[in-house]
C-alpha positions, 0 to 999 in steps of 0.5 A, a space after each residue: 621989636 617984640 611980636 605981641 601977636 596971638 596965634 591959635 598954635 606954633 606951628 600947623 602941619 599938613 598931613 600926618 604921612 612920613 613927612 607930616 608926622 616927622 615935622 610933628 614929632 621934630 617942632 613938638 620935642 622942641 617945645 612948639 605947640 603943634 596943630 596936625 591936620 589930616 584930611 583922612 580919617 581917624 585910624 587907631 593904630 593896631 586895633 584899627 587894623 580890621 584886615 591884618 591877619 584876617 583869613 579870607 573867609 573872614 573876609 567878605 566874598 572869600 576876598 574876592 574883589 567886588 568889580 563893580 565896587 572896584 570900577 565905580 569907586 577905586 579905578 584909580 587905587 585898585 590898579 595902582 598896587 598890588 597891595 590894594 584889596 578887601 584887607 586893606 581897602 580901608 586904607 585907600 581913597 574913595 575916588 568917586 568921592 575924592 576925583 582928579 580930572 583924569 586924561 585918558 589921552 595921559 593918563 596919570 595914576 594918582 595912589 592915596 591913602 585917607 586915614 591918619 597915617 596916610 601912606 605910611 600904613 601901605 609903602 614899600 618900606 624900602 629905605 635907601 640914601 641919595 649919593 653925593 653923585 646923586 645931589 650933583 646930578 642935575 649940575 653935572 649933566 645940565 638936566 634941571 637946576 643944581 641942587 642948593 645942598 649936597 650929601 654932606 649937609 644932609 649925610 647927619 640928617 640920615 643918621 638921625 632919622 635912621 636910628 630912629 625909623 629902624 632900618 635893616 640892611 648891609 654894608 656895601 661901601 659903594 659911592 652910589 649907595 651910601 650905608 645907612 645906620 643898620 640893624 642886623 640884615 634879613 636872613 638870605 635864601 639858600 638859592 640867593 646865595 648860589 646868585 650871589 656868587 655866581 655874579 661875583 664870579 661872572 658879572 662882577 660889575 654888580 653887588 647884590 645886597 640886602 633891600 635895605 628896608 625900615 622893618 626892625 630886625 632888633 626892638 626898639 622902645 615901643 615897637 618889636 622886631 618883625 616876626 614874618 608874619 607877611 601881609 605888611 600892607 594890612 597894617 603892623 600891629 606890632 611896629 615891626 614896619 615904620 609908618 607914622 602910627 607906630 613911630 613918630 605920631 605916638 613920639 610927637 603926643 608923648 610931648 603933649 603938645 599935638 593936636 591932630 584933627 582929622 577930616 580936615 581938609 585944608 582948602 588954602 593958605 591965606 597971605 598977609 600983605 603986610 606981614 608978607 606971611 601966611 596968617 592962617 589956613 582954611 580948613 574944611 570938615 570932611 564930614 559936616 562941611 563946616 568951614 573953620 581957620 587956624 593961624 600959626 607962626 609957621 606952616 609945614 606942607 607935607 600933604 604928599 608932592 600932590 596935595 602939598 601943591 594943590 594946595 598952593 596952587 589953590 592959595 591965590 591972592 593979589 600978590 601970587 595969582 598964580 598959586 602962593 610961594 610961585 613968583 618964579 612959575 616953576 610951582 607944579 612944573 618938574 614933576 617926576 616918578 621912577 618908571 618900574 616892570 620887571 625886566 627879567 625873571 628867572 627859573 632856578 633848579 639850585 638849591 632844590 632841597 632847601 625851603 624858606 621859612 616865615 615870609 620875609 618883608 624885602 627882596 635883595 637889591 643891586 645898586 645902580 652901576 651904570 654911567 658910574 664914572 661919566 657916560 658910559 660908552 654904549 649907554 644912550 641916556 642919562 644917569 641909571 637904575 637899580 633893580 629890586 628882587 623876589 625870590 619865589 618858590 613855586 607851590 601847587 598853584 603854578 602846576 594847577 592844569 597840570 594832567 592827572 588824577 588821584 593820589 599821584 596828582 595830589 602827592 606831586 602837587 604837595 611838592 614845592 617846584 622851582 624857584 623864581 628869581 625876578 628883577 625888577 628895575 626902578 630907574 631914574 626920571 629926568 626933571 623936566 618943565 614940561 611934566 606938570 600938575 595943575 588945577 582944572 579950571 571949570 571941575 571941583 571936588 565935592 569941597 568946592 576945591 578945583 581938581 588936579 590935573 596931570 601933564 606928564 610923559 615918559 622922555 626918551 630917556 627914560 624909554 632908554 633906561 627901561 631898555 638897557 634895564 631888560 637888556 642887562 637883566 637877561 645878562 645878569 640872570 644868564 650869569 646867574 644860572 637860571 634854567 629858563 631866562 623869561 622877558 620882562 614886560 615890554 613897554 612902560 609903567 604908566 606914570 604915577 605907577 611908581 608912585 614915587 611922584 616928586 618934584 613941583 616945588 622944587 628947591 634951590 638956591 636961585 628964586 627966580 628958578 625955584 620954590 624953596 630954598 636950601 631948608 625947605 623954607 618958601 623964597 617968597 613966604 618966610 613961615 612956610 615950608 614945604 618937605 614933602 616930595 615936592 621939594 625934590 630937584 632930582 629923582 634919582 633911582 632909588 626909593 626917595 622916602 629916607 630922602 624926605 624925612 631926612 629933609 624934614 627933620 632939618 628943616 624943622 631944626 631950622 625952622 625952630 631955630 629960628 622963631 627961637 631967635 626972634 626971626 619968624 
């Protein structure tokens, strides 16, 4: 039977981040007329990027931070990243404007962007595959449900968006780190090589590589080759760094058939009883309050792990009372973040006569290599870490109190000191039902919308790991060579402090366990799909934003496929 039923558009996504934007670009190419909706506000990208190479006394202040500003409006973003200033603080949320119901008793660090683009404009960039170990995790230790693909059904995807993002980096051959598509990897530092082959010589269980990072090394049509400029976060002018605004937004209007609204705040999906599909999406204008709905044949959720969820759990209805898509109770359950600190830092007198030119936008990385093969026999936990590095020459700031005057003072002060060599470990979080994001019951936001609240704390696994992630930094710094071996930080990062919040819709191949199956596709609502980080099952350790482009760009070929046939 032929579907006479008129829709305002293909497809509606939500969310115009890392994910929002590859669902774009991927139903656009394939001839769907696609409506973005982006509850933040308009940016143009270059010119919009008012701090990018802004001097500090072109900056309000000298680019002091306003406290007061910072405590009333920002407490949240202001603590969460060090990227977060008067560069770039049009980037992030407003959270006076924009709550969550925060438990100081649990406190859980919810980092957002508000412009189109989202958090694309101010990640990390680091870029890392998940590894057949990785997507059997959860089935061979018991933590969690299995995963319903493993890393051959997604090894093309990682192709596929890699040649596209532009990712540089090395070739390892490590099982626990599969190479990705690259271009040619960043320069090293004389001192990084010294490391490099000291570790080798005294601690050969590691491999110290490239960070592996979405910032171009080689052109790509449209988007040119970073030239060290530095301040990342402040935005890419030059598509030097993937985000949604120099990539894939640009790719999916080039099609002509994008339609992206900003300040729309989506409110909730409204099911049809007798289609057993979403009919159309509420939505809010963030500026005049109007209330407007849109349908669509299929909906793509991709308003970050968090918003994706809020959102669901906002859609109510006879059929789901506890939220859309949740008839197996896991919706907001199984949230997870990587927990992060230094674990160790180094001072190097090596390599004394050489400097560093330009400011290069990634450390070094060494791969996860514990319980590789099984449990190894001194660990007391579960899975792993890695650690990402930064290689620091001291400047004249470090010897600020130091004692003297004059021309002597001023000429040692123009001397660069020693290197600083820092690890700092992200390890792996275990999925666990009792860490969870749910709705308040009597607070809403200024759209009536009922806020977020978080139910999350570290398990003693992952204590374990940040400890056996001191302890092997300090081995692995000996080994290094350095002069004076410093601690890392006692205690763990505050959740959310990752900001690597995954899980609370994950996916699999059982209903009664999951929301989502094997292409990101709702079990209980057919047309809708879900390939932000909140279909992930398990964490791993590395940086998972590869892992949700990939997820992605295959579920919208799946999903193309099939209103192609008929079927949605």
């Amino acid at each position: 039977m032929i579907e006479t039923k008129q829709y305002d558009y293909d497809a509606i996504v939500v969310g115009s981040g890392i994910s929002g934007s590859w669902a774009a670009k991927e139903l656009t190419e394939r001839g769907l007329k696609v409506l973005v909706l982006e509850r933040g506000k308009p940016l143009q990208a270059g010119s919009g990027y008012l701090g990018e190479h802004a001097p500090n006394w072109k900056l309000p202040y000298q680019g002091k931070p306003p406290r007061q500003l910072y405590e009333e409006d920002y407490p949240v973003q202001s603590k969460v990243w060090h990227s977060f200033n008067e560069a770039s603080r049009q980037f992030w949320n407003n959270d006076r404007e924009n709550p969550y119901a925060m438990d100081e008793g649990k406190p859980f660090l919810w980092a957002r962007a508000d412009v189109v683009g989202g958090r694309s404009l101010i990640w990390g960039r680091q870029t890392y595959r998940f590894s057949e170990q990785d997507f059997k995790a959860n089935a061979t230790d018991g933590y969690g449900i299995p995963w319903p693909v493993d890393y051959k059904d997604i090894e093309p995807w990682y192709s596929y968006v890699e040649k596209f993002v532009g990712i540089n980096g090395k070739k390892e051959g490590l099982p626990q780190l599969p190479d990705s598509e690259f271009q040619k990897p960043m320069p090293w530092f004389e001192l990084e090589k010294t490391i490099q082959a000291r570790l080798k010589a005294k601690a050969p269980d590691v491999t110290l590589t490239n960070g592996r990072v979405a910032v171009l090394t080689e052109d790509l049509p449209g988007r040119k080759a970073c030239h060290y400029c530095g301040p990342c976060y402040r935005g890419c002018s030059t598509g030097s760094y993937f985000s949604s605004q120099s990539s894939t937004l640009p790719a999916a209007e080039a099609t002509g058939n994008m339609t992206l609204k900003a300040n729309a705040v989506v409110e909730r999906l409204e099911y049809d009883t007798e289609s057993g599909k979403i009919s159309q999406v509420h939505v809010i204008d963030a500026i005049t309050k109007k209330r407007e709905t849109y349908s669509a044949k299929i909906f793509f959720l991709c308003a970050s792990t968090v918003g994706s969820t809020q959102i669901l759990l906002n859609s109510v209805s006879e059929e789901f009372p506890n939220g859309l898509a949740n008839s197996s109770g896991t919706l907001g359950h199984y949230m997870m973040d990587h927990t992060l600190g230094l674990s160790g830092v180094g001072v190097f007198l090596d390599n004394m006569d050489s400097y560093y030119h330009g400011n290069r936008p990634t450390g070094l990385y060494i791969p996860r290599f514990r319980n590789l093969h099984g449990q190894d026999d001194d660990a007391d936990f579960l899975r792993g870490y890695g650690y990402q590095t930064a290689t620091i020459r001291m400047d004249w700031m470090t010897g600020i109190n130091t004692k003297g005057f004059g021309a002597s003072l001023k000429e040692s002060l123009r001397k660069p000191g020693p290197w600083v060599f820092a690890l700092a470990g992200f390890t792996e979080c275990l999925p666990r039902e009792s860490n969870r994001m749910y709705l308040s019951k009597d607070k809403v936001d200024r759209y009536g919308i009922p806020q977020v609240v978080f139910d999350f704390e570290w398990s003693d696994n992952e204590v374990n790991l940040r400890r056996d992630a001191q302890k092997n930094a300090d081995r692995l710094l000996k080994a290094a060579g350095a002069v004076i071996n410093l601690s890392g930080e006692d205690g763990m990062s505050l959740p959310g402090e990752g900001i690597h919040e995954m899980g609370t819709a994950r996916m699999g191949d059982d209903p009664k366990q999951s929301v989502l199956n094997a292409y990101n596709q709702a079990h209980d609502v057919a047309n809708l799909f879900v390939t932000d980080g909140s279909f992930m099952t398990s964490s791993s350790c590395v940086n998972p934003s590869l892992t949700y482009m990939a997820f992605t760009a295959r579920a919208c070929d799946y999903a193309a496929e099939q209103i192609e046939q008929g079927l949605l």
